[in-house]
TIPALUM-260797 format. One record per residue (C-alpha): residue number from 1; x, y, z. Coordinates in steps of 0.001 Angstrom, whole numbers, plus 524288, in hexadecimal, padded with zeros to 5 digits. Example, Ala and Ser with C-alpha at 12.3 -4.5 7.8 and 13.67 -1.06 7.14 Angstrom:
! residues 2
<atom><num>1</num><east>8300C</east><north>7EE6C</north><up>81E78</up></atom>
<atom><num>2</num><east>83566</east><north>7FBDC</north><up>81BE4</up></atom>
//
This chain:
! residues 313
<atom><num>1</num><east>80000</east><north>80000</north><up>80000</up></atom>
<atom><num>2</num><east>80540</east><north>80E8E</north><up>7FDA1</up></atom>
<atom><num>3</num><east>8059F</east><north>815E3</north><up>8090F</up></atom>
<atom><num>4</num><east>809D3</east><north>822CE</north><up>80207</up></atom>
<atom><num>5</num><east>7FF6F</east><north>82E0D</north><up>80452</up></atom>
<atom><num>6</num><east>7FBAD</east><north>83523</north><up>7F59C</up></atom>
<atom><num>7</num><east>800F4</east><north>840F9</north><up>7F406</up></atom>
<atom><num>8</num><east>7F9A6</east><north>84D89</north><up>7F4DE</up></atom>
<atom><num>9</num><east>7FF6E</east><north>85340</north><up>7E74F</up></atom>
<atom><num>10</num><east>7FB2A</east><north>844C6</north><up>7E0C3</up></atom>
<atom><num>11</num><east>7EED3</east><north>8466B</north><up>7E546</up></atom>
<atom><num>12</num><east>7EC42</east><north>852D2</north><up>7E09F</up></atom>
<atom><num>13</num><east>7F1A0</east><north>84EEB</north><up>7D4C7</up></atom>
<atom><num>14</num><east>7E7D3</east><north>84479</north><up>7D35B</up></atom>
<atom><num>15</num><east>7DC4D</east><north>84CA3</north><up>7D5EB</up></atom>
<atom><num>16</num><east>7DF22</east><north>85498</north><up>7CAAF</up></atom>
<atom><num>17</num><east>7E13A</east><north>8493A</north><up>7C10E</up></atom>
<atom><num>18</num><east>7D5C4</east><north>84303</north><up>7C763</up></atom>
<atom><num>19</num><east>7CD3E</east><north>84ECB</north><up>7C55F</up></atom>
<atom><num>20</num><east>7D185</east><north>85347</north><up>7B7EE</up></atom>
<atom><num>21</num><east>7D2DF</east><north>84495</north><up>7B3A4</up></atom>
<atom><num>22</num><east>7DF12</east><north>848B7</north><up>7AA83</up></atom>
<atom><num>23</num><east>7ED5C</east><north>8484C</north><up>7B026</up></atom>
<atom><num>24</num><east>7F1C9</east><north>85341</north><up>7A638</up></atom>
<atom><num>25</num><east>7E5EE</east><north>85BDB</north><up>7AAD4</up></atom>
<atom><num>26</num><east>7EAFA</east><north>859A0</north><up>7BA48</up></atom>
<atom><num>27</num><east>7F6B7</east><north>85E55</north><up>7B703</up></atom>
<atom><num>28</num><east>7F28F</east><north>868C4</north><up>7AFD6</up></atom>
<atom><num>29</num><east>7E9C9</east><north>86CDA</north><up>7BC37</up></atom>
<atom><num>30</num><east>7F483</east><north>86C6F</north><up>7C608</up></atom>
<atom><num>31</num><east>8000B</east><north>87159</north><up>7BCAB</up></atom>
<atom><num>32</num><east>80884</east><north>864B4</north><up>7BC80</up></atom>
<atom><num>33</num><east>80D4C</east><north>85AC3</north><up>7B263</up></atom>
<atom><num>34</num><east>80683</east><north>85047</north><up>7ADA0</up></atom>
<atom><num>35</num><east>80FE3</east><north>846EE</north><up>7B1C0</up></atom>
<atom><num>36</num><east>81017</east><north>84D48</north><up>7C14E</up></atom>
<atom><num>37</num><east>80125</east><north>84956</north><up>7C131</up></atom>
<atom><num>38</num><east>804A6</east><north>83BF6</north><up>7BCDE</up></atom>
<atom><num>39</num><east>80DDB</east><north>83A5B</north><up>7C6F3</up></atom>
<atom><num>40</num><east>80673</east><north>83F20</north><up>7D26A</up></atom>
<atom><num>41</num><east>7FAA2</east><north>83878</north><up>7CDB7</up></atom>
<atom><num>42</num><east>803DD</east><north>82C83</north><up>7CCF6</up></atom>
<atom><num>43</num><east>809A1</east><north>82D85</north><up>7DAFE</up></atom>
<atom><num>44</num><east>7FCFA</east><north>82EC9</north><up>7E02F</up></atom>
<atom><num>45</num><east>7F84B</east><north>8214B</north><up>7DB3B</up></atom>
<atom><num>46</num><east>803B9</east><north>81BD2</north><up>7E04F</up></atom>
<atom><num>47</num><east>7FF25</east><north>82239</north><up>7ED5F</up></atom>
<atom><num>48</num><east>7F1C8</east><north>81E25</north><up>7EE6A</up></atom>
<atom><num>49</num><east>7F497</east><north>80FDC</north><up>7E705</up></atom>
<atom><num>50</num><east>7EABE</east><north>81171</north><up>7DBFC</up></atom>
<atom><num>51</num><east>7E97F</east><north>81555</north><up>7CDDE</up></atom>
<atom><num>52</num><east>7E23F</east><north>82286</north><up>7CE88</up></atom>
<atom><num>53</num><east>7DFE9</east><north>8266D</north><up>7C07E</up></atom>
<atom><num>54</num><east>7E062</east><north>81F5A</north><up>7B45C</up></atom>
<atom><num>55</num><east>7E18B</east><north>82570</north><up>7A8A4</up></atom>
<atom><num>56</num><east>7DC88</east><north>82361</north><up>79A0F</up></atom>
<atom><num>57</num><east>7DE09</east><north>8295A</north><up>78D0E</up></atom>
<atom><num>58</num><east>7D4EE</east><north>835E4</north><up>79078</up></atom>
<atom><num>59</num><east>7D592</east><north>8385B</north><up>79F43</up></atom>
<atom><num>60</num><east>7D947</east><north>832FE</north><up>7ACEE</up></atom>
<atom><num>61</num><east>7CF03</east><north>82C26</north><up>7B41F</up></atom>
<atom><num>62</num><east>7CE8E</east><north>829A1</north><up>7C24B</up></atom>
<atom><num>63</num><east>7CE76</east><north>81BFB</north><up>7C7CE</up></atom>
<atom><num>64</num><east>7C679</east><north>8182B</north><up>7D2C9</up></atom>
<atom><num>65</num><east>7D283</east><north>818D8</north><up>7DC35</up></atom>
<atom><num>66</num><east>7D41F</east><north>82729</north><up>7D6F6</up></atom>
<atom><num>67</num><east>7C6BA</east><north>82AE1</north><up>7D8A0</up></atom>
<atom><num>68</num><east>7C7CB</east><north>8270A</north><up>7E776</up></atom>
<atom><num>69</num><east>7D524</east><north>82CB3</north><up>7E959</up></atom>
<atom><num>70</num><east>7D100</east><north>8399B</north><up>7E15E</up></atom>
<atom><num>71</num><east>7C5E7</east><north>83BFD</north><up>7EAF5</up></atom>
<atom><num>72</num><east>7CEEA</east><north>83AFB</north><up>7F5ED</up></atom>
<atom><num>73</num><east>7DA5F</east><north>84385</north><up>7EF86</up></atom>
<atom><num>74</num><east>7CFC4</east><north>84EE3</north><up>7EFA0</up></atom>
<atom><num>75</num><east>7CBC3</east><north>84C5A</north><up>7FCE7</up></atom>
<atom><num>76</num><east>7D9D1</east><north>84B1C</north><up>800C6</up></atom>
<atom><num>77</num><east>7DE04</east><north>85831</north><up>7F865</up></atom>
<atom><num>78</num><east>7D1AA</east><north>85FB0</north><up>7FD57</up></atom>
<atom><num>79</num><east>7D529</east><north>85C40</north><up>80A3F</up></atom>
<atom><num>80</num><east>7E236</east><north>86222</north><up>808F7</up></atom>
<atom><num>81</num><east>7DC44</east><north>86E90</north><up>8020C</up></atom>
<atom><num>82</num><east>7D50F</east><north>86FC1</north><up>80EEE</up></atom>
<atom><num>83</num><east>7E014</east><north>86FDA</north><up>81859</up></atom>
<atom><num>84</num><east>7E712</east><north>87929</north><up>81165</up></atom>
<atom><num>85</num><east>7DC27</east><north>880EE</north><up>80F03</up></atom>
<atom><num>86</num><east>7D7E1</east><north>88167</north><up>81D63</up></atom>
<atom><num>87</num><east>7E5F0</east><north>88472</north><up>821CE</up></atom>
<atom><num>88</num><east>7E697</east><north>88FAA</north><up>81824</up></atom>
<atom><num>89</num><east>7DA78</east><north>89525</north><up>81BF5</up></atom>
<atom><num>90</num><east>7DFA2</east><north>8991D</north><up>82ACB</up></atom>
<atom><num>91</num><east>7EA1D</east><north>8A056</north><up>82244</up></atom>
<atom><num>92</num><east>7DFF6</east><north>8A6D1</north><up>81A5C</up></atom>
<atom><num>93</num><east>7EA3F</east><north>8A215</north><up>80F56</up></atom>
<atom><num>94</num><east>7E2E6</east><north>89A2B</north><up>803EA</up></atom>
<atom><num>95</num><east>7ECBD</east><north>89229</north><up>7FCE6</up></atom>
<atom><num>96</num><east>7EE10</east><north>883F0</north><up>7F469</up></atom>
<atom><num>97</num><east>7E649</east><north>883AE</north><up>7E72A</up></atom>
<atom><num>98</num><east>7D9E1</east><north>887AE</north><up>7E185</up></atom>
<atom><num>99</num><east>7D4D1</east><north>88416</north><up>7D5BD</up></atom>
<atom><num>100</num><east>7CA49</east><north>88C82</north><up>7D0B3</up></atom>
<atom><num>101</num><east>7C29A</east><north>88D0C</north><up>7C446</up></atom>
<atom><num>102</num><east>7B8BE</east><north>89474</north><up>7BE60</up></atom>
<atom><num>103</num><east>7B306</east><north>898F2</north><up>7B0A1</up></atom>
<atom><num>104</num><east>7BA4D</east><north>89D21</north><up>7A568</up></atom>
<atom><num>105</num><east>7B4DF</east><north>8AA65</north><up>7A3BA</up></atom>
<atom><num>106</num><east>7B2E6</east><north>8AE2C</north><up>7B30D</up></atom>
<atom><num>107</num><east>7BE38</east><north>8A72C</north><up>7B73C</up></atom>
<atom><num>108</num><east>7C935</east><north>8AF47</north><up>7AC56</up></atom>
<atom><num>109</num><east>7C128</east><north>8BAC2</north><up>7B08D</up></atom>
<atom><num>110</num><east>7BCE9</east><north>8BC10</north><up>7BDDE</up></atom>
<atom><num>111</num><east>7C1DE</east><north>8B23D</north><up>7C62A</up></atom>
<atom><num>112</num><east>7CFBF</east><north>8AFA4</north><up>7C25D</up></atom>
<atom><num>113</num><east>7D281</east><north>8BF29</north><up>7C586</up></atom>
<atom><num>114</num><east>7CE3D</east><north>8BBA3</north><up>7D272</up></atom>
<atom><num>115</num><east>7D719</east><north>8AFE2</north><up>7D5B0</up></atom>
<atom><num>116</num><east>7E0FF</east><north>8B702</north><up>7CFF3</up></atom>
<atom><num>117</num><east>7E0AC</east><north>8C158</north><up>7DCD9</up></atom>
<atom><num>118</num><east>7DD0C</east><north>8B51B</north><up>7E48A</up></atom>
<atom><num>119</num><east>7EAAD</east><north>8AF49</north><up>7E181</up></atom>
<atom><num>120</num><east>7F1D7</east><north>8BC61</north><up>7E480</up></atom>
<atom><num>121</num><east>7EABE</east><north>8BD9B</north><up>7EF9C</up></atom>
<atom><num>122</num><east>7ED62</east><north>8AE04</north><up>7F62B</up></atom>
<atom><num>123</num><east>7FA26</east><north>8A979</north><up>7F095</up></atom>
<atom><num>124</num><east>7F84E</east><north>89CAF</north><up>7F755</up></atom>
<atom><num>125</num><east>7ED3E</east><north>898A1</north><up>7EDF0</up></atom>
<atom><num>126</num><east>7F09F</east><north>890C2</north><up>7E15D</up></atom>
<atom><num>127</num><east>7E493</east><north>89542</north><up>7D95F</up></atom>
<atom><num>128</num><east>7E1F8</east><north>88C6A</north><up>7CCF5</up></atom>
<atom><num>129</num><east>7D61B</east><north>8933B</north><up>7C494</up></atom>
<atom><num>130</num><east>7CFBB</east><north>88B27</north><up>7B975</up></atom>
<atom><num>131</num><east>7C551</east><north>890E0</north><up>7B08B</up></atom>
<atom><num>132</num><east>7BB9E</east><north>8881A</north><up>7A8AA</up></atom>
<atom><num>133</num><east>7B036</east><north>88911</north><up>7A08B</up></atom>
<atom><num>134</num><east>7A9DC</east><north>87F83</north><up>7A73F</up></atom>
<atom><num>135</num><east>7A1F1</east><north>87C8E</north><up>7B428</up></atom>
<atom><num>136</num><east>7AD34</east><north>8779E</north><up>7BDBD</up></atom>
<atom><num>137</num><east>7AC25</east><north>86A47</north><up>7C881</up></atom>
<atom><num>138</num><east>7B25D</east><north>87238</north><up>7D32F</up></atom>
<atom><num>139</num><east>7B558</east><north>86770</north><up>7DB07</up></atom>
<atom><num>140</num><east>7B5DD</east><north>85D09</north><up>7D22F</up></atom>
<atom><num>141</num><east>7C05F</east><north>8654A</north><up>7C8B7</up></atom>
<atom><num>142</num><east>7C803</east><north>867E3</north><up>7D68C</up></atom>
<atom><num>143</num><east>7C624</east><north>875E2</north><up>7D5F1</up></atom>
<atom><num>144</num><east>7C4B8</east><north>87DD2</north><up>7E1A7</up></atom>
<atom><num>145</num><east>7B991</east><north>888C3</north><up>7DDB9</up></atom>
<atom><num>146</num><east>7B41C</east><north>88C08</north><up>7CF9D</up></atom>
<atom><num>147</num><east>7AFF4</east><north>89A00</north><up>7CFF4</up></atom>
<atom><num>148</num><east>7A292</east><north>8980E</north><up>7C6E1</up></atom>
<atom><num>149</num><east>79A35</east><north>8A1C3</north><up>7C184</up></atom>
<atom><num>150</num><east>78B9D</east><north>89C84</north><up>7C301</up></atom>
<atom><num>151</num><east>78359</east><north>89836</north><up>7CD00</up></atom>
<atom><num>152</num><east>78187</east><north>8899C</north><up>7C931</up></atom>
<atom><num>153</num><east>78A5C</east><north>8829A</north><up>7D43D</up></atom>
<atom><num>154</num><east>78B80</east><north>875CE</north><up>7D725</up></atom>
<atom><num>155</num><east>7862E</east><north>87128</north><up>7E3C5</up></atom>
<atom><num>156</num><east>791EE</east><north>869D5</north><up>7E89D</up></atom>
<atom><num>157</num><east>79A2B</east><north>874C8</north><up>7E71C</up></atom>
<atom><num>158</num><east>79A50</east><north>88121</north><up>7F0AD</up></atom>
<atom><num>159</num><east>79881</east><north>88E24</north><up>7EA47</up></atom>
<atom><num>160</num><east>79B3C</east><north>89BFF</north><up>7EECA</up></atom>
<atom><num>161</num><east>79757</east><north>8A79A</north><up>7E709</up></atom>
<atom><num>162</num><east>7A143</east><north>8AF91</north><up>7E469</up></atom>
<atom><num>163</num><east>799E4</east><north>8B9C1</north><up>7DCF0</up></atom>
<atom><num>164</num><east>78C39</east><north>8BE9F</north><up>7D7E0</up></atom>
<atom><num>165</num><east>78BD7</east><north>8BE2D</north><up>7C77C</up></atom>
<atom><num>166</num><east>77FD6</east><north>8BAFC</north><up>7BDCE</up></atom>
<atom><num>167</num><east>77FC0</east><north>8B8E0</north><up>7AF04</up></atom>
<atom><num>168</num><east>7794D</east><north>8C1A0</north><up>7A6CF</up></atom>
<atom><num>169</num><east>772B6</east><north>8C3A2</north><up>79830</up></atom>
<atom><num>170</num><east>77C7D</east><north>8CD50</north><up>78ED3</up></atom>
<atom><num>171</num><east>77FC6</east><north>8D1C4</north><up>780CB</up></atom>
<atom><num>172</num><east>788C9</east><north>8DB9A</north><up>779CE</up></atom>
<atom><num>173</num><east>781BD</east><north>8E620</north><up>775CE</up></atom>
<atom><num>174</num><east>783B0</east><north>8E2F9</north><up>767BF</up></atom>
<atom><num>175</num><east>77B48</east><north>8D710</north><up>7690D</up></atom>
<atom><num>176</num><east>76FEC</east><north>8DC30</north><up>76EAD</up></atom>
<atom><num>177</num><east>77142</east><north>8E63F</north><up>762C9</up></atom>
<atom><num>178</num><east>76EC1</east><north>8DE85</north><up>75A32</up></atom>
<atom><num>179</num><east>765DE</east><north>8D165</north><up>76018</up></atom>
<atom><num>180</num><east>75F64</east><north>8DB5E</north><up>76A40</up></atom>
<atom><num>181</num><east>75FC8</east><north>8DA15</north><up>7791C</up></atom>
<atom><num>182</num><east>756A2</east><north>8CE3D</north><up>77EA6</up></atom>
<atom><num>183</num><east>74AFC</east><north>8D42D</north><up>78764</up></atom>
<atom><num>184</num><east>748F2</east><north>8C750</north><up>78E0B</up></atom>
<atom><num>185</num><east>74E0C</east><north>8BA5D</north><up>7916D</up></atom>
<atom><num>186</num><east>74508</east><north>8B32A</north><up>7870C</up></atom>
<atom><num>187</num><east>74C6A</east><north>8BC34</north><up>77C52</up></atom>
<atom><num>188</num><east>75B8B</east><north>8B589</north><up>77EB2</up></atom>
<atom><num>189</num><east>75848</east><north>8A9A4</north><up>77757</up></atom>
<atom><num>190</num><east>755FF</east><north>8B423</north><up>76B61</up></atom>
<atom><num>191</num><east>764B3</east><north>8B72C</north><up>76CC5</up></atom>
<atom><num>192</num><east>770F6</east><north>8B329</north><up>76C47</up></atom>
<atom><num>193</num><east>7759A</east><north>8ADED</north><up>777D6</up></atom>
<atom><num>194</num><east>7845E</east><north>8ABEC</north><up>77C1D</up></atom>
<atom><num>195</num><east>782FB</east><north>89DA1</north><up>78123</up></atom>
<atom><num>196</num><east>78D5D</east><north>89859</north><up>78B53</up></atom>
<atom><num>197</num><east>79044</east><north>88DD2</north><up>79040</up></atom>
<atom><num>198</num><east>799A8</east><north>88EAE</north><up>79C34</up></atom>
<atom><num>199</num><east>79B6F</east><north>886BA</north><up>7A70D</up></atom>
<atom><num>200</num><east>78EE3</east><north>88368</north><up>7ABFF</up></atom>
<atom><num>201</num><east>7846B</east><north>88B92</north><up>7A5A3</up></atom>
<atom><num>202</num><east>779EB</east><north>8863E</north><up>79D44</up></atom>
<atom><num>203</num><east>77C1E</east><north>88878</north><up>78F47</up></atom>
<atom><num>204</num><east>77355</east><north>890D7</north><up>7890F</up></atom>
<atom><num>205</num><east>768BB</east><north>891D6</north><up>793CE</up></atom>
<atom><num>206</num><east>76854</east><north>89EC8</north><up>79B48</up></atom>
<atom><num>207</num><east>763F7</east><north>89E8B</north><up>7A7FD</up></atom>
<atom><num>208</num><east>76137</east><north>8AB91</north><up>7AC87</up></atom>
<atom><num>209</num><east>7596D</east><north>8B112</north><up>7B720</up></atom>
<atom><num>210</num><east>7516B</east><north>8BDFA</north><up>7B679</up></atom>
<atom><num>211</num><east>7452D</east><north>8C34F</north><up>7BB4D</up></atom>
<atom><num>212</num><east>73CD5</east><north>8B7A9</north><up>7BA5E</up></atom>
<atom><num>213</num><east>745E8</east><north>8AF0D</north><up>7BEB1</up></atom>
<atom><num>214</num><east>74ED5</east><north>8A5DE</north><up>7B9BA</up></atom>
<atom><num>215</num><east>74D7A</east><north>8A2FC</north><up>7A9DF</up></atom>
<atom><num>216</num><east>75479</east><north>8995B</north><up>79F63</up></atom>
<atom><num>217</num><east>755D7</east><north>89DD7</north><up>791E7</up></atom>
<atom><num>218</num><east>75CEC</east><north>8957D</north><up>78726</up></atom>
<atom><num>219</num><east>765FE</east><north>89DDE</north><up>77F13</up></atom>
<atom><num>220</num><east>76D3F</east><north>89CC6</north><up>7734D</up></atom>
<atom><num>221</num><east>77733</east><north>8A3A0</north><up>769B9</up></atom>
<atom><num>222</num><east>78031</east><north>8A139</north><up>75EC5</up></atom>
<atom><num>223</num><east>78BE4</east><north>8A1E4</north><up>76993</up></atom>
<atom><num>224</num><east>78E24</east><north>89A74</north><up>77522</up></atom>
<atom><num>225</num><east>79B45</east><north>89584</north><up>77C57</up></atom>
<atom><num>226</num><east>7A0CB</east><north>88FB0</north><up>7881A</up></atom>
<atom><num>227</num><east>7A5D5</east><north>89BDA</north><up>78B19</up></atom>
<atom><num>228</num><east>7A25C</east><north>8A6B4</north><up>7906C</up></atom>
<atom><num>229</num><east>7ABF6</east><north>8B055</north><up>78C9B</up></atom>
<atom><num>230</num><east>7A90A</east><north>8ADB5</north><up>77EAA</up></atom>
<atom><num>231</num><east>79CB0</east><north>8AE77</north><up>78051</up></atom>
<atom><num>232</num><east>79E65</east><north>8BC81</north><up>786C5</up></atom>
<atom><num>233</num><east>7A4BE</east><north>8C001</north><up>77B12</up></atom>
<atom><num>234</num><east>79B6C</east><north>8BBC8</north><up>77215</up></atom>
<atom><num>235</num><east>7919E</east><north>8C5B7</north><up>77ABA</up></atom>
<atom><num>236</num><east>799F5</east><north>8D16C</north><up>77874</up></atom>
<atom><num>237</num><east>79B37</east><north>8CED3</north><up>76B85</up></atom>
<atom><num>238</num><east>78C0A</east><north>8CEBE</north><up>7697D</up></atom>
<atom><num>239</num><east>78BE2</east><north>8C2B8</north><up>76627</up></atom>
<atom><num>240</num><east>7800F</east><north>8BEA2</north><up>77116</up></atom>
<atom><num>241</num><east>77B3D</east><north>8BFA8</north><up>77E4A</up></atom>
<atom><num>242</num><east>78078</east><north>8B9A0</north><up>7892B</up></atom>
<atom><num>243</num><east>77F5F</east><north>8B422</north><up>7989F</up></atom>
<atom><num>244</num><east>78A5A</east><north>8B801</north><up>79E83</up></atom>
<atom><num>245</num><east>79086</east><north>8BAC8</north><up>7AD22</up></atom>
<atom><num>246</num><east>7904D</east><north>8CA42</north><up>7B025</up></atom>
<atom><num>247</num><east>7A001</east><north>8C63B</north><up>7B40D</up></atom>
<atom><num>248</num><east>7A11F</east><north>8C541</north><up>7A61B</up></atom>
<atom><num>249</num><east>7987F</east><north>8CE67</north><up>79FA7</up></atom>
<atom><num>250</num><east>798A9</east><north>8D88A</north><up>7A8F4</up></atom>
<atom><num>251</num><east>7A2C3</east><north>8E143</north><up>7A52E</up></atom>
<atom><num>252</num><east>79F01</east><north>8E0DA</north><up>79617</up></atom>
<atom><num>253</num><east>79166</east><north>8E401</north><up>79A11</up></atom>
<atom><num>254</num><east>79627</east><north>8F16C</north><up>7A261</up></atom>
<atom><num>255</num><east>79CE5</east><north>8F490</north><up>7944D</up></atom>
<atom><num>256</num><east>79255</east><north>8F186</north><up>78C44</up></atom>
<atom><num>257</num><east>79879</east><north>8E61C</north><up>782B1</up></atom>
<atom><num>258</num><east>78DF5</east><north>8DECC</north><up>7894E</up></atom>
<atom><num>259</num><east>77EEE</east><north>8E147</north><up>78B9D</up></atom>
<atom><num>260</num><east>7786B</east><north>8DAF3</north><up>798B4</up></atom>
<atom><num>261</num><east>76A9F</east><north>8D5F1</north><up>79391</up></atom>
<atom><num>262</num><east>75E5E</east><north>8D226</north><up>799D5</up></atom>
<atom><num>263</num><east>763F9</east><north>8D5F7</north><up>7A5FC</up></atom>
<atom><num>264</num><east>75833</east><north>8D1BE</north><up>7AE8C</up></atom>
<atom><num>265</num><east>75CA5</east><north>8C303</north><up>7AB1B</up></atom>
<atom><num>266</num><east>76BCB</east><north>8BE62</north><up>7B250</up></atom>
<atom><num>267</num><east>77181</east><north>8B022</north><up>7B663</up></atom>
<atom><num>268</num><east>7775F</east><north>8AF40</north><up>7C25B</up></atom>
<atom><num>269</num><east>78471</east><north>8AAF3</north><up>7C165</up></atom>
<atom><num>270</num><east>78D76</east><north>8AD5A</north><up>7CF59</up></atom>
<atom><num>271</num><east>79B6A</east><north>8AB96</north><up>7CEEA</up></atom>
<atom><num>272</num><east>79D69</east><north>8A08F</north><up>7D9D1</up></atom>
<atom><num>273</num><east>7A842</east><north>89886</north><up>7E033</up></atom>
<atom><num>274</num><east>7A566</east><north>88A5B</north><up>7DE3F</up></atom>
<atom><num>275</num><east>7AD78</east><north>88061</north><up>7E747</up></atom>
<atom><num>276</num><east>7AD48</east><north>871B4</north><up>7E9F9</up></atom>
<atom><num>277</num><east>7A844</east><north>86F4C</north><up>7F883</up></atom>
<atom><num>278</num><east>7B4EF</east><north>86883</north><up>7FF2F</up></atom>
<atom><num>279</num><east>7B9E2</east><north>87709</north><up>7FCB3</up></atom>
<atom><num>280</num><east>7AFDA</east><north>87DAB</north><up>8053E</up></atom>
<atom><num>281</num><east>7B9BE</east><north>87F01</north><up>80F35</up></atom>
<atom><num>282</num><east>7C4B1</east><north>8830A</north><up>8068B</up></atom>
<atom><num>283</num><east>7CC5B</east><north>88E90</north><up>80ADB</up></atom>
<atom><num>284</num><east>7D2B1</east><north>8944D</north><up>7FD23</up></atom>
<atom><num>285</num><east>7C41D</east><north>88F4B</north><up>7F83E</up></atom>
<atom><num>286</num><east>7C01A</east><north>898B1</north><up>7FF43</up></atom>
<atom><num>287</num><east>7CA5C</east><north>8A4CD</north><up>7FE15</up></atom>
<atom><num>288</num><east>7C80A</east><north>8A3C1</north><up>7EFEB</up></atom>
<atom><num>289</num><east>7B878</east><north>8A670</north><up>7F04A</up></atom>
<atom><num>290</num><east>7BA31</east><north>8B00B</north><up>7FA79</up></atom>
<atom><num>291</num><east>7C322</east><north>8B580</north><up>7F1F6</up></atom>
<atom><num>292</num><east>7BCB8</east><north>8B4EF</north><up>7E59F</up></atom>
<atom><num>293</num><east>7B064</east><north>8B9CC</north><up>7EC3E</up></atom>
<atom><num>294</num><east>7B849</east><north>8C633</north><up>7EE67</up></atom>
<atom><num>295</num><east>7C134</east><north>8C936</north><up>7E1E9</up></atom>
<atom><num>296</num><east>7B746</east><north>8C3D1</north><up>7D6E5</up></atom>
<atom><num>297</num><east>7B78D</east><north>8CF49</north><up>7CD24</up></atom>
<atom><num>298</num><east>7A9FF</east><north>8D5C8</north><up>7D0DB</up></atom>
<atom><num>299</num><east>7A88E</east><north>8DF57</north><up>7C667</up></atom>
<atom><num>300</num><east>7A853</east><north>8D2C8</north><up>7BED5</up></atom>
<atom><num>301</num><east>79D26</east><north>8CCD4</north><up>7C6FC</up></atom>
<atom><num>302</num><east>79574</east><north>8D5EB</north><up>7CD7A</up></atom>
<atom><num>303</num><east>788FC</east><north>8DEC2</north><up>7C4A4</up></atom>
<atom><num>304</num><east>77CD3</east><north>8E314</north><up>7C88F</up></atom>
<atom><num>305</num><east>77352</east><north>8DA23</north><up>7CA3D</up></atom>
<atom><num>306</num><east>769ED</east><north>8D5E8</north><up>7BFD1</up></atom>
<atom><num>307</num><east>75D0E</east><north>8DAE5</north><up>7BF8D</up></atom>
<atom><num>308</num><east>7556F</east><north>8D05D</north><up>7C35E</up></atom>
<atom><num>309</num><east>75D14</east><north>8CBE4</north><up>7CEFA</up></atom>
<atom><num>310</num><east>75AD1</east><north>8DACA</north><up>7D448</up></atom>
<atom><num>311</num><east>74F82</east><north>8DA0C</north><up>7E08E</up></atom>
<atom><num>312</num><east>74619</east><north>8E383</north><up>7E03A</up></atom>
<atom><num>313</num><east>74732</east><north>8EE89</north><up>7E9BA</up></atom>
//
């Protein structure tokens, strides 16, 4: 029998082949060779006595042994995580990595400026930030906290709203020219509509809300994408309208490239931290909403209300 304990570094090693199912991809994640991941991967097989992976043509699979050790390697890794994190904490210190992700668009634009001054501002933290035009697994991709724009979370994951946002209806000015500007929310399927699919939301069916409540319309257009910078530029080109974030359209619409339309009808759309429960107790888990919470570009975020969310005097 081997009595040699598995090492820490092998373990974490594993976890990432484990999770990304690709030895090349593991490496890429934690900036190492190929060959280092074999090894470790190696020397922890020889530590626990049992084949852990097998690999085919395509990917790496996980035998039964590895499922069973994988589940503990977290549990062992996590556990770790914790100490550190609850010694830290007395220092007021956060330190060790975070892995963060976020959307393409939001992240480049309003988050990464943020963990930017984060970094400068806690030295000890090694912050990796991931953007992806996708809806993210939190824990299941081992990241620490996805900051998500939307309100659809989830319920085994723990959310905290970092900031107030809604969608909203808009156009360049040279569109509405020449299609005219809808009057109601039965008119959009009339226009061109800037379709996107990104990350979670339902493609082509707007759900907005306005003053009799909440309303589905099915839109269409020539142009649609997975992504919403193009389709923003498509907008301001007059090329359509479009449901878009007030983080994004915002500043075109206070210099008038883009038009706000039937401004009685919005989708709420928060910007929120969204974190894996075995970090509820995580000390840099939480210096890094507290801090976002604080240093999230508001002029990007905050508007006046929408019309029909305003209660009558």
């Amino acid at each position: 029998m081997n009595n040699q304990l598995p090492n820490l570094e092998d373990l974490r090693v594993f976890v990432h082949v484990a999770r990304r199912s690709s030895f090349a991809a593991a490496a890429v994640d934690l900036g190492v060779s190929a060959a280092y991941v074999t090894k470790r991967v190696k020397a922890l097989e020889t530590s626990v006595g049992a084949k852990l992976l097998n690999r085919t043509t395509r990917r790496v699979v996980v035998s039964e042994d590895g499922e069973r050790t994988y589940q503990w390697a977290q549990k062992i890794l996590d556990d770790i995580d914790h100490l550190l994190d609850d010694i830290t904490a007395k220092r007021k210190e956060p330190r060790g990595a975070l892995r963060i992700c976020s959307s393409i668009g939001f992240g480049r634009n309003v988050v990464a400026p943020a963990l930017s001054a984060m970094a400068q501002q806690y030295p000890a933290l090694m912050i990796r930030f991931e953007v992806f035009d996708r809806l993210v697994d939190v824990g299941a991709e081992g990241f620490d906290l996805d900051i998500r724009v939307g309100d659809e979370i989830a319920p085994h994951h723990i959310a905290k709203k970092l900031a107030p946002n809604y969608r909203v209806l808009c156009a360049a000015p040279s569109y509405l020219k020449a299609a005219g500007t809808p009057k109601a929310i039965e008119d959009l399927p009339n226009h061109d509509c800037l379709v996107i699919k990104e990350r979670d939301h339902p493609f082509g069916v707007w759900q907005l809300r306005g003053p009799a409540g909440e309303q589905s319309v099915k839109v269409r257009g020539q142009l649609s994408t997975n992504h919403g910078e193009i389709a923003l530029r498509w907008a301001v080109e007059g090329r359509g309208i479009l449901l878009r974030s007030l983080w994004d359209v915002q500043p075109l619409i206070r210099s008038g490239e883009l038009v706000q339309i039937l401004p009685n009808y919005f989708q709420e759309a928060n910007v929120w931290a969204v974190y894996p429960e075995r970090l509820e107790s995580s000390a840099k888990v939480r210096v890094c909403i507290d801090w976002l919470q604080k240093h999230l570009p508001r002029e990007r975020l905050q508007a006046p209300m929408p019309p029909s969310r305003k209660v009558p005097r």
